[in-house]
Each structure stands twice: as C-alpha cells, then as structure tokens.
C-alpha positions as CSV (number, residue, x, y, z in Angstrom):
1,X,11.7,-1.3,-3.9
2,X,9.2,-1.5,-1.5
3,X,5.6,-1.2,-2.5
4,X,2.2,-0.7,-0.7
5,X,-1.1,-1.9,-2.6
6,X,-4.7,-0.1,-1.2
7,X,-7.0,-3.1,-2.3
8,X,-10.6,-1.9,-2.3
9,X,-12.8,-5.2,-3.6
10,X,-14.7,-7.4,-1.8
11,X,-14.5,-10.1,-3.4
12,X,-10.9,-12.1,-3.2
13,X,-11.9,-14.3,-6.3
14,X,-12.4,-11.0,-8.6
15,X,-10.0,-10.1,-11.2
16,X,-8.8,-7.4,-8.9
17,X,-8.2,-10.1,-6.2
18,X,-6.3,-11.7,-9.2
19,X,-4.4,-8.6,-9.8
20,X,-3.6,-8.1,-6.1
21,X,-1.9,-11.3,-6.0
22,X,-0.2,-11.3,-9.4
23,X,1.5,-7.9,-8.0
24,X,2.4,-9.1,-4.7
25,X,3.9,-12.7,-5.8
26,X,5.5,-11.1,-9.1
27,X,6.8,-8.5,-6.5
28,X,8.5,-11.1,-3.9
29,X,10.0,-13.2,-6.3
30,X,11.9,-10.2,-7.2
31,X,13.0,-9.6,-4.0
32,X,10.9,-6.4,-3.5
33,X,9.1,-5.7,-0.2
34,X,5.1,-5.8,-0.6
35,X,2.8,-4.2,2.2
36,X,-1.1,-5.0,1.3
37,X,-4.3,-3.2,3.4
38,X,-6.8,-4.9,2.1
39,X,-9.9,-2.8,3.2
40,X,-12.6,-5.1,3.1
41,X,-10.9,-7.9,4.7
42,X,-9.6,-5.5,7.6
43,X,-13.0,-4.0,7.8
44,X,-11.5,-0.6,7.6
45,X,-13.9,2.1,9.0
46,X,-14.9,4.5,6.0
47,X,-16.3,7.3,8.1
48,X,-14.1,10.3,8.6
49,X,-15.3,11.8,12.6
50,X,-14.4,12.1,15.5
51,X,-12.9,8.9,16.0
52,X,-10.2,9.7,13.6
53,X,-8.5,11.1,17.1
54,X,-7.0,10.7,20.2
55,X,-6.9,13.7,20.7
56,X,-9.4,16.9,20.6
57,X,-8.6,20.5,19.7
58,X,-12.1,21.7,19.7
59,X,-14.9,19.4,21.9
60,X,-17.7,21.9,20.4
61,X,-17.1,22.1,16.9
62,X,-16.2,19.6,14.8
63,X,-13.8,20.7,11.9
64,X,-11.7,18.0,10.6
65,X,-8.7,19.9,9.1
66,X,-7.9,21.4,12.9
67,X,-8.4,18.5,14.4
68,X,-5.9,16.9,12.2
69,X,-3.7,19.8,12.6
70,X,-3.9,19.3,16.2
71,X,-3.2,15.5,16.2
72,X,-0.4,16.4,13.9
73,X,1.2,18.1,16.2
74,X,0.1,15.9,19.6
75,X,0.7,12.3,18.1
76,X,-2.9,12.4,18.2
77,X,-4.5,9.9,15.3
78,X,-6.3,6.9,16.3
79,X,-4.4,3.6,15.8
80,X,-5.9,2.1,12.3
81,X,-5.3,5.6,11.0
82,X,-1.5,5.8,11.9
83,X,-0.9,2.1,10.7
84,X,-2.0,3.4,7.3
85,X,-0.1,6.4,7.4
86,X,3.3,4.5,8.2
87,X,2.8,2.1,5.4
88,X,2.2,5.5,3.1
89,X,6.1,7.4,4.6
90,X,7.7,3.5,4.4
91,X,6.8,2.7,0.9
92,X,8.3,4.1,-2.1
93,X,5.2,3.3,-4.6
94,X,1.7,2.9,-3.8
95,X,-0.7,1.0,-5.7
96,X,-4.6,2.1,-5.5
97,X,-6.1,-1.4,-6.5
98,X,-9.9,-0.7,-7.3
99,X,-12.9,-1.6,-9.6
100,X,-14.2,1.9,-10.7
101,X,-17.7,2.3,-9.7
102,X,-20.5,5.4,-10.0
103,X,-17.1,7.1,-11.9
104,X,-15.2,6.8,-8.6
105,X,-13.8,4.5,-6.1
106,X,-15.6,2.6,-3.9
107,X,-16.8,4.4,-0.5
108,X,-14.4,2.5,1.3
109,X,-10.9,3.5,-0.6
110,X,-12.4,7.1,-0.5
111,X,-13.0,6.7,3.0
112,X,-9.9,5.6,3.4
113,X,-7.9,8.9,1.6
114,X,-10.6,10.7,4.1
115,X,-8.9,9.3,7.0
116,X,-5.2,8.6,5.6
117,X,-4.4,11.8,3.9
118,X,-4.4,14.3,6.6
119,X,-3.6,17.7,7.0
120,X,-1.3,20.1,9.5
121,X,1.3,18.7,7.4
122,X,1.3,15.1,8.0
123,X,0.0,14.1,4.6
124,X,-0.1,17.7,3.6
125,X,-0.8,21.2,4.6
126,X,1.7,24.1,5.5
127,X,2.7,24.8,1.8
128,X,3.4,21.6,1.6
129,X,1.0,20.5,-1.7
130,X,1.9,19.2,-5.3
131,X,5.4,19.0,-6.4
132,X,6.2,20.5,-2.7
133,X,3.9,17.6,-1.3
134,X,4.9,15.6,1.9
135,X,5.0,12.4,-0.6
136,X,7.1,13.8,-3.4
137,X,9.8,11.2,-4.5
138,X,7.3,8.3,-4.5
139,X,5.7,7.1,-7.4
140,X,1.4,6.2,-6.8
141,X,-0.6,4.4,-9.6
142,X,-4.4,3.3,-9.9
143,X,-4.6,0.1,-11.2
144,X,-8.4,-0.5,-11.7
145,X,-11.3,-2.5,-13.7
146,X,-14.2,-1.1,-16.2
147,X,-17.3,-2.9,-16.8
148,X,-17.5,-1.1,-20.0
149,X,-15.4,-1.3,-23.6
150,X,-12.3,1.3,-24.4
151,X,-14.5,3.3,-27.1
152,X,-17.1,4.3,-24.3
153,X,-13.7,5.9,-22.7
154,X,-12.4,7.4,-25.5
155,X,-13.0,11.7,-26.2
156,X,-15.8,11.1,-28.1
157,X,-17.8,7.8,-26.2
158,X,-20.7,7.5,-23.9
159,X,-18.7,8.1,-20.6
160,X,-16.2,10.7,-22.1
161,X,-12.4,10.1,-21.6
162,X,-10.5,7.8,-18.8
163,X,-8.3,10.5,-18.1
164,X,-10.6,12.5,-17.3
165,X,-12.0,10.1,-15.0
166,X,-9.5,9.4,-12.7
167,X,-8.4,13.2,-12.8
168,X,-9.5,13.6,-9.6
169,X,-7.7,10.8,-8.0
170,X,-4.8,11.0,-10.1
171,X,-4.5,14.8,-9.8
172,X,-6.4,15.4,-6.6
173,X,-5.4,12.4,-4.1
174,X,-2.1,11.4,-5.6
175,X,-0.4,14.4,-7.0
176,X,-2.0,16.9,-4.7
177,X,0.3,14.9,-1.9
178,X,3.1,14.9,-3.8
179,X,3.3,11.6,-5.6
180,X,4.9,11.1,-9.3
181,X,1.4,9.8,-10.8
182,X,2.8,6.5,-13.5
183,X,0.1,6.2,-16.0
184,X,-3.1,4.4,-14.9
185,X,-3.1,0.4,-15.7
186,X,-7.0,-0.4,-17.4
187,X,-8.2,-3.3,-17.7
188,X,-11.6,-3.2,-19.5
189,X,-14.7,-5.2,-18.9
190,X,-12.7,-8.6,-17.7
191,X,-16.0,-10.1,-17.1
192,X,-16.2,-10.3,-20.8
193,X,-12.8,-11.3,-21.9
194,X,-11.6,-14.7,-22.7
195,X,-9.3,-16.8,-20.1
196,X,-6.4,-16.3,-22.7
197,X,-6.9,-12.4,-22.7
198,X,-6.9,-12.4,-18.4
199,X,-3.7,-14.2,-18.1
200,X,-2.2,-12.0,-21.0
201,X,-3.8,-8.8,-19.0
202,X,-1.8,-10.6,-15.5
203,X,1.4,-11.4,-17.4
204,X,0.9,-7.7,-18.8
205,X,0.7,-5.9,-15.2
206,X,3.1,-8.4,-13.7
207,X,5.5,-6.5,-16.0
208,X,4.1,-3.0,-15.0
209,X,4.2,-3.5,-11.1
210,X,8.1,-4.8,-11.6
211,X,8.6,-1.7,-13.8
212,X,7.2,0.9,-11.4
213,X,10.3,2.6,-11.1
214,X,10.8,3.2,-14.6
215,X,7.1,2.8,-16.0
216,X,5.4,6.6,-17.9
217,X,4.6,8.9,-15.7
218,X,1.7,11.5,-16.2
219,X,3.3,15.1,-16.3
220,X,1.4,18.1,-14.1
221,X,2.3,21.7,-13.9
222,X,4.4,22.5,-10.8
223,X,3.5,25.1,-8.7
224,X,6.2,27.7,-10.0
225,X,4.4,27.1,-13.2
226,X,1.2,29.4,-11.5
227,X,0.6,33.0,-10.5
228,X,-0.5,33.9,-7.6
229,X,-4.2,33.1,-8.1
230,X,-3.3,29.5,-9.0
231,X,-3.8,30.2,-12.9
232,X,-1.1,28.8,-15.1
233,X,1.1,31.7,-16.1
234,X,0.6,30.9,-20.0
235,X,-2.7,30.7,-19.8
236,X,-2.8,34.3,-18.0
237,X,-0.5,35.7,-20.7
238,X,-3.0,33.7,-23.4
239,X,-6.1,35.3,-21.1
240,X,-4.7,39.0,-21.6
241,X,-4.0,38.6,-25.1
242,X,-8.1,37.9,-25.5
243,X,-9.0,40.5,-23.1
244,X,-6.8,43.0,-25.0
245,X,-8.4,42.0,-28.4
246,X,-11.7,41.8,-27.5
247,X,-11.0,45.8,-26.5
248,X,-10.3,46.6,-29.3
249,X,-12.9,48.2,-31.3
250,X,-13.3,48.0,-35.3
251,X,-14.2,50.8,-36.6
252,X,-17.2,51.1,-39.1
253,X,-16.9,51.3,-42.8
C-alpha cells in the first residue's frame, strides 16, 4: 500500500507531530510506501492566484476554474502544485493530518486543497465528481486533534456533532473527488490526557493506519441515487407525498 500523509501542524513536537511519525514508522516497518508533505516545514504557499500557473488562458480576468481548465489541458501548473498532485494519482490512501481549529483546518491544508484539487478534470471537473470522481478507488481519512471533551461533540453538546464537523471535508474535499472516506480517527483534547492514554491513543492509530485498507468506511449516496436537480430520489418521492397531503383539504364538520 502506498500512503500519502498532508501534515498541517507547526509544531513537530505536537501530538500530531507524534501521530505523523507513529504512521509513517508503523507504515515502513510493514513494508508499505509512505509519502509525507509536511506543509509548514515545506513552507507551502496557501494562496490560490495567479501563480498557481504556467500558463494563462485569460491575462484580463482572473477566474481560477478556467485557468485550471486551461493548465489542465497545456501541462500548465506551477511546480509545487504538480509535486502535490503526483503524490495524490501515486498513492492509494491519503491521510489529512490536522489539529481542527475555528471548526476547520488550518489556512494552510485549506490552502493547500485550493491549490491541489483542481478542476478541467485533473482533480475533477467534466462529470467527473463523487463516486465518478478522478480519485475513486482510493481510500482518504482525516486524522485530527480536539482541544475539547467527546460530550461537547456529541448531538446534543456545546459544538454539535463531529460528523457534522468534518462534513465538509469528508463529504466536500474527499468524496467530492472521489475518495472512499474511512471513518475519521479523533483524538480529543491530548493536552489533557495522561502519558498512558497518548501512547494507548498511538498504539491505537498505529493499528488504524496499518488497517486502512480494510478500516469503516463512511457511506454517501452515489450520484444515480439523485434526480436531476441533485435531490435524492427518496427524498423527492417523500417531498411529493407532503406536497400532496398538505393539498388536501378537510372538510368542515
């Protein structure tokens, strides 16, 4: 298996430091290939412009989906960009490594899916989205820290549920490319937690990263599962049902 871990922390003594390297030794050991861009270290530009390019479609207006298009198509992206992409086509998982922040990733992993995951079908684009997605037959997992507790996560905490947290990277970035999305790894508030409980949490995702192949997998709609205006076709036929009843008028007494 080869794998590719995006590591988005600055600091290489933090638990997600820790976890990088747990993954990436517990990988080689196994014999499995291990490809790391960590983003701080590299100083990987964040900013999504002009200088994405080698190329330009359009020097008077800036649009970034026809530029990428047009680099698509005229081996145009710029040299840092195209490393990244090669690591994304050679790997067969990828691991977003990232301490969630403001409910999100940091600015420079989003920066980097700015950049990376382009369109004019090189990422995606041209029908290809979703279960159809340029990326479909690799599996993509966020492994990431929380300063706060699991009830704060839960349905009814403070912050509302994880899931729906990370929806938008799980379903949005990952999925919408065409990665199988395995089940987020958590580890909560490891500020807080004992030595015993990190190296248990380490020993714990050692397991996970060696397991990739086989770990649970979130399950999404596929496209055939939609109508035409991108509404799940049971919801529609749940949708009419309620339109039809609430049509219906009851008659007085």
């Amino acid at each position: 298996m080869r794998v590719f871990v995006v590591h988005a922390h600055p600091e290489p003594k933090s638990f997600n430091g820790a976890m990088t390297r747990q993954a990436t030794e517990g990988l080689t050991a196994a014999g499995h290939e291990v490809a790391v861009s960590d983003l701080y270290a590299m100083g990987f530009n964040a900013v999504s412009d002009r200088r994405n390019f080698t190329t330009t479609h359009d020097p008077h207006y800036y649009r970034q989906e026809s530029e990428e298009s047009y680099a698509a198509a005229h081996d145009g992206f710029s040299s840092d960009i195209q490393a990244e992409m090669d690591k994304l086509f050679w790997c067969d998982a990828l691991i977003l490594q990232f301490p969630l922040w403001w409910f999100g990733v940091p600015a420079i992993l989003k920066g980097w899916v700015d950049r990376v995951f382009a369109s004019g079908g090189k990422i995606y684009g041209g029908g290809k989205w979703f279960d159809r997605g340029v990326l479909a037959g690799k599996r993509a997992m966020c492994s990431t820290t929380i300063g706060g507790q699991p009830p704060m996560y839960s349905a009814h905490g403070l912050s509302g549920p994880i899931s729906t947290i990370l929806f938008p990277i799980n379903h949005g970035m990952l999925y919408f490319t065409g990665f199988t999305v395995v089940e987020p790894f958590i580890v909560h508030a490891p500020r807080r937690i004992s030595c015993e409980d990190r190296a248990e949490y380490l020993a714990r995702y050692r397991d996970r990263v060696l397991g990739l192949a086989t770990a649970p997998t979130i399950s999404y709609p596929k496209l055939d599962d939609y109508d035409e205006q991108f509404v799940l076709k049971s919801s529609q036929s749940t949708r009419n049902q309620l339109d039809l009843h609430s049509t219906v008028k009851t008659p007085r007494p």
